[in-house]
C-alpha positions in Angstrom: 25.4 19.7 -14.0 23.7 18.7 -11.0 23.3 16.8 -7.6 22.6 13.3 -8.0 21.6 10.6 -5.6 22.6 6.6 -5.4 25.7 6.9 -7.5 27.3 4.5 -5.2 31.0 6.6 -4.8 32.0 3.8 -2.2 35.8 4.1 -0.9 36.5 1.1 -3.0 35.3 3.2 -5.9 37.0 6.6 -4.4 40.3 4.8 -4.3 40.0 3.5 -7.8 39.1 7.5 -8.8 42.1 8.9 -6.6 45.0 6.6 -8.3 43.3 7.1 -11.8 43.8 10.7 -11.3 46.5 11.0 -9.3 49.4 13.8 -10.4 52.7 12.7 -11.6 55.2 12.8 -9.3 59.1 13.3 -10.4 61.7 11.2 -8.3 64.5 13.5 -6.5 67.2 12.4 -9.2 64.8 13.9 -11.8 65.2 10.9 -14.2 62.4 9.9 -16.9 62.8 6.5 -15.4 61.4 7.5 -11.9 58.7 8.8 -13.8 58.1 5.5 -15.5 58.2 3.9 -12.3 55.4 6.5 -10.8 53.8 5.8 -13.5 53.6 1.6 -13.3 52.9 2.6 -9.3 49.8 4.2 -10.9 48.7 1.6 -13.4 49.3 -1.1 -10.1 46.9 1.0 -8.0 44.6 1.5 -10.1 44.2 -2.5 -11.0 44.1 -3.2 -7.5 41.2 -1.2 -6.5 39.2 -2.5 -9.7 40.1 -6.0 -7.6 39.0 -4.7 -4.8 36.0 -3.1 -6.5 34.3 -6.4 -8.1 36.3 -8.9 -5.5 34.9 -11.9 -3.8 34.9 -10.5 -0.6 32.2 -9.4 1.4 30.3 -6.5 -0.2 29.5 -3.7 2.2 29.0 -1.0 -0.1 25.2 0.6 -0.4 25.7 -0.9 -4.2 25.6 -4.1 -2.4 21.5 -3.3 -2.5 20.9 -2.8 -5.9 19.0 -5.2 -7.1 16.6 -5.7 -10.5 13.1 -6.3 -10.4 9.8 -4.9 -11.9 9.2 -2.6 -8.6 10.9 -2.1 -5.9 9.2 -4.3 -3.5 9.8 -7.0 -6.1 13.6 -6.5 -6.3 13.5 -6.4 -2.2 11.8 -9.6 -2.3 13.6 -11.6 -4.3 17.5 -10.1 -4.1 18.4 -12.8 -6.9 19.4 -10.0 -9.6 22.1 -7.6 -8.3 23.2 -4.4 -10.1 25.5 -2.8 -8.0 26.9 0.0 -11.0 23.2 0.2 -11.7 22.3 -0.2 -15.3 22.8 -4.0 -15.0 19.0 -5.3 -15.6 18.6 -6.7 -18.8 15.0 -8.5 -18.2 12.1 -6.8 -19.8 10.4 -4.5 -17.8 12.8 -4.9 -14.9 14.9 -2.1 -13.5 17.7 -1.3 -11.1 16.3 -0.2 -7.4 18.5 0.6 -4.6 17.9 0.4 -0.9 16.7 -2.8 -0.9 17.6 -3.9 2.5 18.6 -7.5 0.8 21.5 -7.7 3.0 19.0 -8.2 5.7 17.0 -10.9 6.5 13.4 -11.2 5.1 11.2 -11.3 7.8 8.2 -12.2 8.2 4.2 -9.7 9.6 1.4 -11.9 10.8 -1.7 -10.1 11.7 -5.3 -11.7 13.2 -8.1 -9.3 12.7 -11.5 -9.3 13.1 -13.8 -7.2 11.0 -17.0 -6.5 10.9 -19.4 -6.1 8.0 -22.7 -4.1 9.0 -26.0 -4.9 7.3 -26.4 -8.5 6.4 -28.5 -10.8 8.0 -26.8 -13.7 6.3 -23.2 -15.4 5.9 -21.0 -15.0 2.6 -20.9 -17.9 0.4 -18.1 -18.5 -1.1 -18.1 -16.9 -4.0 -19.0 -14.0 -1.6 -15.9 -14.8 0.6 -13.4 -14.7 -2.6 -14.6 -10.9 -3.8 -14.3 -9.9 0.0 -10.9 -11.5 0.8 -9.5 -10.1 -2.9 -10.8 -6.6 -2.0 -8.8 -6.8 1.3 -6.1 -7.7 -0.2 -5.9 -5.7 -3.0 -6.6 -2.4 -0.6 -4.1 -3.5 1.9 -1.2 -4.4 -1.1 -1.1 -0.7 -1.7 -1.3 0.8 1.7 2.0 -2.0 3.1 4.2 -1.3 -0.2 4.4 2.1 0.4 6.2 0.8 3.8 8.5 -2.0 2.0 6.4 -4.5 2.8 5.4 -7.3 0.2 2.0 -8.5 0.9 1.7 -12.2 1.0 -1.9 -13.5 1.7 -5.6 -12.4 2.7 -6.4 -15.6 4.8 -10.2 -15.3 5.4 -11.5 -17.6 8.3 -15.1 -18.0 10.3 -17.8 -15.7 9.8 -20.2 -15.3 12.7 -23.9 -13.2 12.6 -23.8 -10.2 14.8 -27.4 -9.7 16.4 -28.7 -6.2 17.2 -28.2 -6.6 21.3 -24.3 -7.6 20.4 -24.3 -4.3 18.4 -25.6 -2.4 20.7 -23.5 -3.4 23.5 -20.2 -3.2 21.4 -21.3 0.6 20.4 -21.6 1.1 23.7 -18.9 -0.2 25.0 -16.8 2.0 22.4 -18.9 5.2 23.6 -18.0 4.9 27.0 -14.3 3.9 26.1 -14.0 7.6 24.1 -13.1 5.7 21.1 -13.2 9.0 18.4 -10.4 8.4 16.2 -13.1 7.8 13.3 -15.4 10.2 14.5 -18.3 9.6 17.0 -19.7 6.4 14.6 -19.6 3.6 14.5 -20.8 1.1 12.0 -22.5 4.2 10.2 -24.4 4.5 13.5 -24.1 7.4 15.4 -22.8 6.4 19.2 -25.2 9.5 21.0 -28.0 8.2 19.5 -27.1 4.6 20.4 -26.4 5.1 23.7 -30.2 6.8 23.7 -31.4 3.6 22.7 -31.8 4.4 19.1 -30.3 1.6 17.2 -32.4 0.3 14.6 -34.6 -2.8 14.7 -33.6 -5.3 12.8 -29.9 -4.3 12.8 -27.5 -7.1 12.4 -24.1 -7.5 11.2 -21.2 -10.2 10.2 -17.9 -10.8 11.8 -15.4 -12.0 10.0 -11.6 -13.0 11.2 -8.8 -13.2 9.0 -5.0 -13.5 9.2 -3.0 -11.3 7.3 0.9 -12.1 6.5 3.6 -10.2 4.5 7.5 -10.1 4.1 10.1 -7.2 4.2 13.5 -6.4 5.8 13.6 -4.3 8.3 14.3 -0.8 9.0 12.1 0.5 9.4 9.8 -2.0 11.7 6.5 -2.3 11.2 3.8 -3.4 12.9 1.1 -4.9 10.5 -1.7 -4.7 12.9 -2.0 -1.2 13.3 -1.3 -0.7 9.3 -3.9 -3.2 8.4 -6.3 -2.2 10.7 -6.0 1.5 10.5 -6.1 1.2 5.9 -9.8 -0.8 6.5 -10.8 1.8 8.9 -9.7 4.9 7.2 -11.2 4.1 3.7 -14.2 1.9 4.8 -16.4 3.8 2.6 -14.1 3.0 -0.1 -14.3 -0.5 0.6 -18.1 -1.1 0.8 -18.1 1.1 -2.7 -15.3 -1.7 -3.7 -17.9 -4.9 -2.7 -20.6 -3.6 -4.3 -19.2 -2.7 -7.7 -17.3 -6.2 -7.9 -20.0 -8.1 -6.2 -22.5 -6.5 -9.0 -20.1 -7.3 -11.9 -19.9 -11.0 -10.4 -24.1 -11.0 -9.9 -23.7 -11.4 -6.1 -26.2 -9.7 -4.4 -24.7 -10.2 -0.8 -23.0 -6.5 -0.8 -25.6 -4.6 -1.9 -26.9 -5.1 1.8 -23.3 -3.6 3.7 -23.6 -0.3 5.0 -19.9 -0.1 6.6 -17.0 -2.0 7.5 -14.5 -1.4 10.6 -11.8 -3.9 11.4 
């Protein structure tokens, strides 16, 4: 016997439980037929709140957010398979999730970042582009569920070569701002030494913008920027090992020549 969560004891569903267990009551005459009547009261009741239960009115019960799907961001996305006792789900692999916010409308995150891939010397080609922009998307899929968010697209768009006197002012630039939430690097380079005039010769780098969209219902609200940017930031070694292991497997060499990633 324990506590248990979800179980979805609405009023609607109280009321049903109160009139199904409801003591008898005798009428003041004492006769078996008041009991009889008690007893259709009873049997009425309890009809009506089964009505009342499954009715076509509006459902405002926190069953009204159950919902099938294979995850729970699938059954918040889609709100097309309710299961408000829930053990409803009958498709294979699917299952019954609560909380799913689908009496709420599905909004819609947009977020335009840049990012910036240290090392090359070159532009991505396209098959180049498609491992990078999968990557993203992939690592950001994981980081925006955990939020209730259902990543939609990736959507990668120019590229641009970064020269060594860009980098250098932008390190700068970041130096003198106290920028430290990732440590005192930037790029892999380290922002004393650059602002001593150490950067490497023959440094370069590649900017690339992209447009990142998603859907959930809020609460909570999120702001997609600052998750997107902050997941590429906070793993970028991850990342670059990402590139290079899927760039290798798809005989791309372009990867093998990034050092970092910051967004």
């Amino acid at each position: 016997y324990g506590c248990f969560y979800f179980t979805a004891c609405t009023p609607e569903k109280q009321a049903l439980w109160e009139a199904a267990n409801r003591p008898d009551v005798d009428d003041d005459d004492g006769e078996d037929g008041g009991d009889e009547n008690e007893g259709g009261d009873e049997i009425e009741d309890v009809e009506e709140a089964e009505l009342d239960l499954g009715g076509g009115g509006p459902q405002t019960s926190v069953a009204a957010n159950n919902f099938c799907g294979s995850s729970w961001i699938s059954a918040m996305f889609t709100c097309d398979d309710p299961c408000p006792m829930g053990w409803e789900c009958v498709e294979p692999g699917a299952s019954c999730y609560a909380a799913t916010g689908c009496d709420k409308p599905l909004e819609t995150l947009l977020s335009e970042m840049m990012t910036t891939l240290n090392g090359p010397d070159s532009l991505m080609e396209d098959e180049d582009m498609e491992i990078f922009g999968g990557s993203i998307f992939d690592l950001l899929t994981s980081a925006v569920e955990e939020l209730g968010v259902s990543l939609d697209e990736v959507d990668l768009g120019e590229q641009s070569l970064v020269g060594r006197r860009e980098l250098k002012r932008r390190i700068k630039r970041r130096s003198l701002e106290g920028h430290d939430v990732f440590g005192p690097r930037y790029l892999g380079y380290s922002l004393a030494n650059v602002t001593q005039r150490r950067l490497p010769s023959g440094s370069s780098a590649v900017d690339v913008s992209m447009v990142v969209t998603g859907d959930y219902r809020p609460p909570p609200y999120v702001d997609l920027d600052v998750v997107a940017q902050d997941s590429i930031n906070r793993n970028g070694a991850k990342v670059v090992n990402t590139l290079r292991e899927r760039g290798e497997r798809a005989g791309r060499d372009f990867f093998r020549r990034v050092d970092s990633i910051e967004a």
